[in-house]
MIZAFI-335726 format. One record per residue: x, y, z of N, C-alpha, C in turn. Coordinates in steps of 0.1 Angstrom, whole numbers. Last residue first. Layout:
BEGIN
n.east  n.north  n.up  ca.east  ca.north  ca.up  c.east  c.north  c.up
X  Y  Z  X  Y  Z  X  Y  Z
...
END
This chain:
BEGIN
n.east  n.north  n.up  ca.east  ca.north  ca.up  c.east  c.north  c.up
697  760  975  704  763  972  704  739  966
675  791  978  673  779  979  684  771  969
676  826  989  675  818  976  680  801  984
647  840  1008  657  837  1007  664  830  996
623  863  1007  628  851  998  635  848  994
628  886  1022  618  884  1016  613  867  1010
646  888  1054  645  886  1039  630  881  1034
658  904  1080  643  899  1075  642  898  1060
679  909  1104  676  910  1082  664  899  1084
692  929  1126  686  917  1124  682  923  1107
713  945  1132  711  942  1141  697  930  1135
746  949  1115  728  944  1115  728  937  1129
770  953  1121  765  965  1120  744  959  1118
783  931  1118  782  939  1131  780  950  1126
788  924  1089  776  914  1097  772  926  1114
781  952  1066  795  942  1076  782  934  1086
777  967  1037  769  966  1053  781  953  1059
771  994  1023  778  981  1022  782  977  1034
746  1008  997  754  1008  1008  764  994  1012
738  1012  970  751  1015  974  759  1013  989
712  1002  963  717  1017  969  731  1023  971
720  975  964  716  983  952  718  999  950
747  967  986  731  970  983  733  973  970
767  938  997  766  947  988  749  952  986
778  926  1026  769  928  1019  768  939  1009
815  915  1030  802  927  1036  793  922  1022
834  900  1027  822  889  1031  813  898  1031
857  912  1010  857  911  1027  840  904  1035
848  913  989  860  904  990  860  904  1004
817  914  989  827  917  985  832  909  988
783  898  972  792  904  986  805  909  982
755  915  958  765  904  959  773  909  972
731  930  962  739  928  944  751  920  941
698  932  969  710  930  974  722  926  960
673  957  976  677  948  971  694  945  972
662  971  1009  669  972  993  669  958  991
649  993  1035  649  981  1028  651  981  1014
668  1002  1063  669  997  1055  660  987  1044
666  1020  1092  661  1011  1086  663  1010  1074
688  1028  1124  681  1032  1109  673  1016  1106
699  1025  1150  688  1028  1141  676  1026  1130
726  1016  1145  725  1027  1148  707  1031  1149
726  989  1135  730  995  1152  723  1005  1157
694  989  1115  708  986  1119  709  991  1136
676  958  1102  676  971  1113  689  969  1116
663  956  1066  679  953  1071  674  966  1085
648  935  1047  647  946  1055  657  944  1065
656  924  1012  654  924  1026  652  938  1031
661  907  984  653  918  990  649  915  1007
684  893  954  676  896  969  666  902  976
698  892  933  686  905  933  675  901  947
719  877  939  721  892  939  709  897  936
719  853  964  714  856  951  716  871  947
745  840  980  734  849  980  737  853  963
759  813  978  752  817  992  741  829  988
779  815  956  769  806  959  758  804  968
804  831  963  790  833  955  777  829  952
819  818  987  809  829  986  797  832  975
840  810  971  832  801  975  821  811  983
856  834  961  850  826  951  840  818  958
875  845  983  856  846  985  847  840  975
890  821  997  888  831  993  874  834  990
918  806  1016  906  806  1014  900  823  1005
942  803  1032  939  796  1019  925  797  1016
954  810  1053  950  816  1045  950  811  1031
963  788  1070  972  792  1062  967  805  1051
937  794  1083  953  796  1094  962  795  1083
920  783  1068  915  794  1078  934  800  1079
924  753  1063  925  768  1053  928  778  1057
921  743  1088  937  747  1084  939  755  1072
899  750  1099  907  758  1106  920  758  1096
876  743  1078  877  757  1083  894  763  1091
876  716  1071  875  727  1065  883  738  1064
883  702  1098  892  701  1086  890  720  1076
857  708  1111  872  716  1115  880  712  1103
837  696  1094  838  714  1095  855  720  1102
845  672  1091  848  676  1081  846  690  1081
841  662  1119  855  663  1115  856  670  1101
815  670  1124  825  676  1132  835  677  1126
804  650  1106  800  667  1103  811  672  1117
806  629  1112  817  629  1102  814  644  1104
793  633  1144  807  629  1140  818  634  1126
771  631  1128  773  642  1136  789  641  1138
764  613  1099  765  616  1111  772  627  1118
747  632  1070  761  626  1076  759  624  1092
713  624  1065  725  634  1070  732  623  1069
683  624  1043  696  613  1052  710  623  1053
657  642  1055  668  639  1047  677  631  1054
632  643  1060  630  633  1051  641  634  1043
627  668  1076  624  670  1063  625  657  1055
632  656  1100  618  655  1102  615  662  1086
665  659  1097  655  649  1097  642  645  1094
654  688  1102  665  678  1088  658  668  1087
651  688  1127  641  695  1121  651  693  1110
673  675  1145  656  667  1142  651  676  1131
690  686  1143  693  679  1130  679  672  1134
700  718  1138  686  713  1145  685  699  1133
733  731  1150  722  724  1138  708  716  1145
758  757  1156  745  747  1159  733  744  1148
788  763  1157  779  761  1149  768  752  1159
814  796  1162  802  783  1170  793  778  1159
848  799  1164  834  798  1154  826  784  1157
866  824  1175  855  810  1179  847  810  1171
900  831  1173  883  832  1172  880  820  1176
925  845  1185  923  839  1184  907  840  1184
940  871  1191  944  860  1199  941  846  1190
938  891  1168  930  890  1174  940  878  1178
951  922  1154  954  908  1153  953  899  1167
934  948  1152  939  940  1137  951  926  1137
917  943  1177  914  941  1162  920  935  1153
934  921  1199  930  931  1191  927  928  1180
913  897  1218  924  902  1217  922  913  1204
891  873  1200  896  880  1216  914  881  1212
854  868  1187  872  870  1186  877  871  1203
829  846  1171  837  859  1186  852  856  1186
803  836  1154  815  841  1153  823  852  1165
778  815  1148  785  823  1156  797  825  1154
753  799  1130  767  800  1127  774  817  1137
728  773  1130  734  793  1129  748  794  1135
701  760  1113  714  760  1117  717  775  1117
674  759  1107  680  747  1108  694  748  1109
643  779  1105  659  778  1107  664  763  1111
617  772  1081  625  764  1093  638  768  1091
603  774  1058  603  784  1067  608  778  1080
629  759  1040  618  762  1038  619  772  1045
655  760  1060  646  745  1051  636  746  1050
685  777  1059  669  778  1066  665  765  1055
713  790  1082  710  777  1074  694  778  1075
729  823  1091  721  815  1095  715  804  1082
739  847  1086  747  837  1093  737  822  1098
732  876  1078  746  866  1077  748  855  1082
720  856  1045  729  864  1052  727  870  1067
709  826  1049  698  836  1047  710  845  1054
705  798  1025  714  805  1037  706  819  1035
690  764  1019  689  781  1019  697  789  1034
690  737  1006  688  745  1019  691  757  1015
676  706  997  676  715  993  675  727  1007
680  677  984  683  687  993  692  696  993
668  667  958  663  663  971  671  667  984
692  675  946  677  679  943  667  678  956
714  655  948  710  666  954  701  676  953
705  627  968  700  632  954  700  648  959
732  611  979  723  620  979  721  625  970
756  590  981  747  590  974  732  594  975
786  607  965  779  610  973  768  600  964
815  606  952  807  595  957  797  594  967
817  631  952  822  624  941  815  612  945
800  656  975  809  646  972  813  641  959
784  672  993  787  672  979  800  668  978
765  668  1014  772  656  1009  776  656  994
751  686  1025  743  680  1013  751  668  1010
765  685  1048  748  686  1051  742  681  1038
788  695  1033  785  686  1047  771  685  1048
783  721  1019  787  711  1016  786  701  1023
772  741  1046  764  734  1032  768  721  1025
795  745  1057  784  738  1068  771  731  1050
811  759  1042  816  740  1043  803  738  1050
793  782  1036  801  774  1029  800  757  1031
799  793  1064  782  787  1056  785  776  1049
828  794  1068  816  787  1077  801  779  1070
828  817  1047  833  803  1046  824  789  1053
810  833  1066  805  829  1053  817  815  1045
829  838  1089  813  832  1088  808  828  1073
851  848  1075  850  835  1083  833  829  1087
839  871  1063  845  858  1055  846  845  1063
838  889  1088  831  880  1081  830  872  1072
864  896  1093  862  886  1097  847  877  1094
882  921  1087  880  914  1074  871  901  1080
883  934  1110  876  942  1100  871  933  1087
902  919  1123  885  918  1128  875  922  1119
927  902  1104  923  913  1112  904  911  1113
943  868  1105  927  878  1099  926  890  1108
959  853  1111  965  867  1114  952  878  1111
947  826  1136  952  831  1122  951  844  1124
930  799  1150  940  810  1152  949  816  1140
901  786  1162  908  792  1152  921  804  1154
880  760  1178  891  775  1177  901  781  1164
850  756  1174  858  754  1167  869  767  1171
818  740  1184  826  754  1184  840  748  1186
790  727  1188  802  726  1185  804  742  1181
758  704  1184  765  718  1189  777  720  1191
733  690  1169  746  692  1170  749  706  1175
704  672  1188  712  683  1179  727  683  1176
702  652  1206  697  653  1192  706  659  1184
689  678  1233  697  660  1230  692  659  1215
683  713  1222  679  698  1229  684  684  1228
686  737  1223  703  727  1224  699  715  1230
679  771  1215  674  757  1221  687  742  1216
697  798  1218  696  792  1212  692  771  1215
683  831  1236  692  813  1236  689  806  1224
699  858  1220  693  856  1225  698  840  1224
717  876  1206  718  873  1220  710  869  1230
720  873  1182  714  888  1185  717  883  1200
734  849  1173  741  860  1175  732  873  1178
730  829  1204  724  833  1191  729  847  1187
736  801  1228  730  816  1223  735  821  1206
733  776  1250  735  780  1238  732  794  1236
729  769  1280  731  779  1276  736  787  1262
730  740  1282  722  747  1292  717  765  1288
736  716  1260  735  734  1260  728  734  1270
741  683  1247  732  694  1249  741  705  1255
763  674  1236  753  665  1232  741  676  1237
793  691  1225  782  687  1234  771  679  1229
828  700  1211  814  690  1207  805  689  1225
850  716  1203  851  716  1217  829  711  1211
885  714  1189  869  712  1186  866  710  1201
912  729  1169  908  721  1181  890  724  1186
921  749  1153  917  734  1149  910  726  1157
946  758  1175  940  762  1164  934  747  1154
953  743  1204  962  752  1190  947  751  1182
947  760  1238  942  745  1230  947  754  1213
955  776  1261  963  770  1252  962  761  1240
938  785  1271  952  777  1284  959  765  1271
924  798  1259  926  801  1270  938  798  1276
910  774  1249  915  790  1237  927  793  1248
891  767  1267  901  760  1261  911  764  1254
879  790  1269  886  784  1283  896  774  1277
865  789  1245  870  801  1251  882  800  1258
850  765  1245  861  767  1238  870  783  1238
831  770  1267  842  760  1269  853  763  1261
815  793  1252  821  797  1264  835  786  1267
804  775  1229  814  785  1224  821  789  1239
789  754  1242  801  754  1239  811  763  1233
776  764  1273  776  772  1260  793  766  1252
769  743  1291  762  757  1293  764  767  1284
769  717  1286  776  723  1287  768  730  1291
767  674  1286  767  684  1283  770  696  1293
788  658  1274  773  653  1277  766  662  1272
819  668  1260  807  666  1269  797  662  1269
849  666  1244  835  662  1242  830  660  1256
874  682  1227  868  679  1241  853  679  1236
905  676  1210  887  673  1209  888  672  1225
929  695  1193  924  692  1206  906  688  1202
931  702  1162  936  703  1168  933  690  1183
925  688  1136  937  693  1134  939  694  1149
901  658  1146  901  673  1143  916  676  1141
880  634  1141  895  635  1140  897  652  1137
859  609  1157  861  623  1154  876  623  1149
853  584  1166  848  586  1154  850  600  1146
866  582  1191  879  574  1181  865  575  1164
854  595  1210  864  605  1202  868  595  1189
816  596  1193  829  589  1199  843  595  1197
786  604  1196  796  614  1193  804  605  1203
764  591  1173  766  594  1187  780  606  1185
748  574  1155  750  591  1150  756  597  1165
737  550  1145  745  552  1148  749  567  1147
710  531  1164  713  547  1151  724  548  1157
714  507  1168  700  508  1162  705  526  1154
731  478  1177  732  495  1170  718  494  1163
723  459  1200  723  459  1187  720  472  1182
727  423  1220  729  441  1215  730  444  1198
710  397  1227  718  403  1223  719  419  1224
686  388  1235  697  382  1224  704  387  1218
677  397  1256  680  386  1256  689  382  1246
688  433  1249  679  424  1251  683  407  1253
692  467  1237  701  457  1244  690  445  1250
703  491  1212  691  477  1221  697  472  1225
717  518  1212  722  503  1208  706  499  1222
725  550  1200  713  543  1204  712  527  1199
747  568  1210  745  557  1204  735  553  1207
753  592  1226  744  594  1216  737  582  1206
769  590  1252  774  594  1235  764  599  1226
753  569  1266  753  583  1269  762  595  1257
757  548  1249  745  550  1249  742  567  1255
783  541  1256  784  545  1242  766  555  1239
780  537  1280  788  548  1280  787  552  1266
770  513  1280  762  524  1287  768  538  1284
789  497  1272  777  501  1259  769  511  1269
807  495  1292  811  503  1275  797  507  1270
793  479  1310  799  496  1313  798  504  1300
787  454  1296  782  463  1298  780  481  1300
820  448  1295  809  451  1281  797  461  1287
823  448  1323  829  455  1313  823  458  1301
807  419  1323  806  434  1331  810  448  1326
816  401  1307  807  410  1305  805  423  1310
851  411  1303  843  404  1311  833  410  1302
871  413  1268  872  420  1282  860  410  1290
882  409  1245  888  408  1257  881  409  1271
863  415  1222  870  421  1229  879  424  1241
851  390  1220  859  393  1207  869  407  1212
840  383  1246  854  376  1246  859  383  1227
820  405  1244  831  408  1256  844  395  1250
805  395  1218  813  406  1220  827  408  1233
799  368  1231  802  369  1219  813  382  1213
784  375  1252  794  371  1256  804  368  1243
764  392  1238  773  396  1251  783  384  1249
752  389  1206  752  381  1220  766  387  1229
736  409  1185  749  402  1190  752  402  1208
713  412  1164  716  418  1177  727  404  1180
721  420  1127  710  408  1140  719  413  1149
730  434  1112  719  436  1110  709  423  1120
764  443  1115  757  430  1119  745  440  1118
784  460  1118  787  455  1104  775  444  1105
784  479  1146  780  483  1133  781  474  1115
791  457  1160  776  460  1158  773  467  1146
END
């Protein structure tokens, strides 16, 4: 279906694939609960968007578990963490009963979207672990714009903005946020979770052509986990995320209030102020930027 621009006759398919009609039909119901959106009519079947989530269209380093749907795929990849799934291994839904957000509040997970969370196992003490969110930004950018060699997106024509720490914005529209949870000790944790969710209607509804949800699974675990785990990664690819004369309002843990301009990050992902202070993602309790940079 995917190489034909005219709908393809059932019995045309079931005998190129062995199998009965009957059988054909099961498949394409199952492909349609994926996310495939195939017509099906007198004359035929016929891919209409191809953007579903198939395992034989994913390829992660580690374990793939795919759902309909969940109640929080960072909780599944917990459980999967849990009984052993190695490092790399992707844990994809089609919706969220219970997505959430790193202030802790829900994060909406309506059919459409992408949601996924990624195990990671490496020696990163907790102190150093925002790098992992900002790597995270990183490849989530690259992927979304398609910065390729044979990419054929105008990259002008997209255009996204990361707003520290942890969140993808398209204009005045959040359009992606990036979770981060460890387990076991600080300075050498069991293993992390790095959750991503994308609002790929609110992309779309900007009038951009994405990668499918698929290639965007396999090219965030590639990314992230096997750099991540040999320690191959560094904060050069950070600089690109935040502008240094910034301006936000920063509420912390403790209280206080904050508002500075911003002068870059360090080697350990913290925020650098003008003032001197030097802020770690678990110490903001929310950043209200002035004018995020547009990237």
């Amino acid at each position: 279906m995917r190489a034909s621009d005219v709908p393809l006759s059932g019995q045309y398919l079931a005998e190129r694939l062995g199998i009965s009609r009957v059988a054909l039909w099961k498949r394409v119901e199952v492909l349609k609960q994926w996310g495939y959106a195939i017509d099906s009519s007198r004359r035929g079947y016929r891919l209409l968007s191809d953007d579903g989530l198939s395992a034989e269209d994913i390829a992660v380093p580690g374990q793939l578990f795919l759902f309909d749907e969940l109640d929080s795929t960072m909780d599944e990849a917990h459980r999967q963490a849990a009984r052993g799934a190695p490092s790399g291994s992707l844990v994809l839904a089609l919706r969220q009963q219970a997505g959430r957000a790193l202030d802790g509040s829900s994060w909406p997970s309506p059919s459409g979207g992408f949601y996924a969370s990624l195990v990671v196992r490496c020696a990163l003490p907790v102190a150093a672990a925002d790098g992992l969110v900002l790597t995270a930004a990183a490849a989530l950018l690259d992927v979304l714009t398609d910065r390729t060699p044979n990419s054929s997106l105008d990259p002008a024509a997209v255009r996204l903005g990361f707003r520290w720490p942890n969140q993808l914005w398209s204009g005045q529209r959040r359009i992606a946020g990036i979770l981060l949870e460890s387990v076991g000790r600080l300075m050498a944790p069991d293993y992390y979770i790095i959750g991503i969710g994308i609002d790929i209607g609110g992309l779309a509804a900007d009038g951009r052509r994405l990668p499918q949800r698929a290639v965007i699974g396999s090219s965030l675990a590639r990314s992230l986990a096997v750099p991540t785990a040999a320690h191959a990664w560094s904060a050069e690819g950070w600089c690109r995320l935040l502008e240094a004369s910034a301006c936000a309002d920063f509420r912390l843990f403790d209280g206080r209030r904050i508002r500075c301009q911003t002068r870059g990050l360090d080697c350990y992902g913290r925020l650098l102020l003008t003032d001197g202070t030097v802020l770690s993602m678990a110490e903001c309790l929310a950043v209200d930027w002035d004018d995020p940079p547009v990237l």
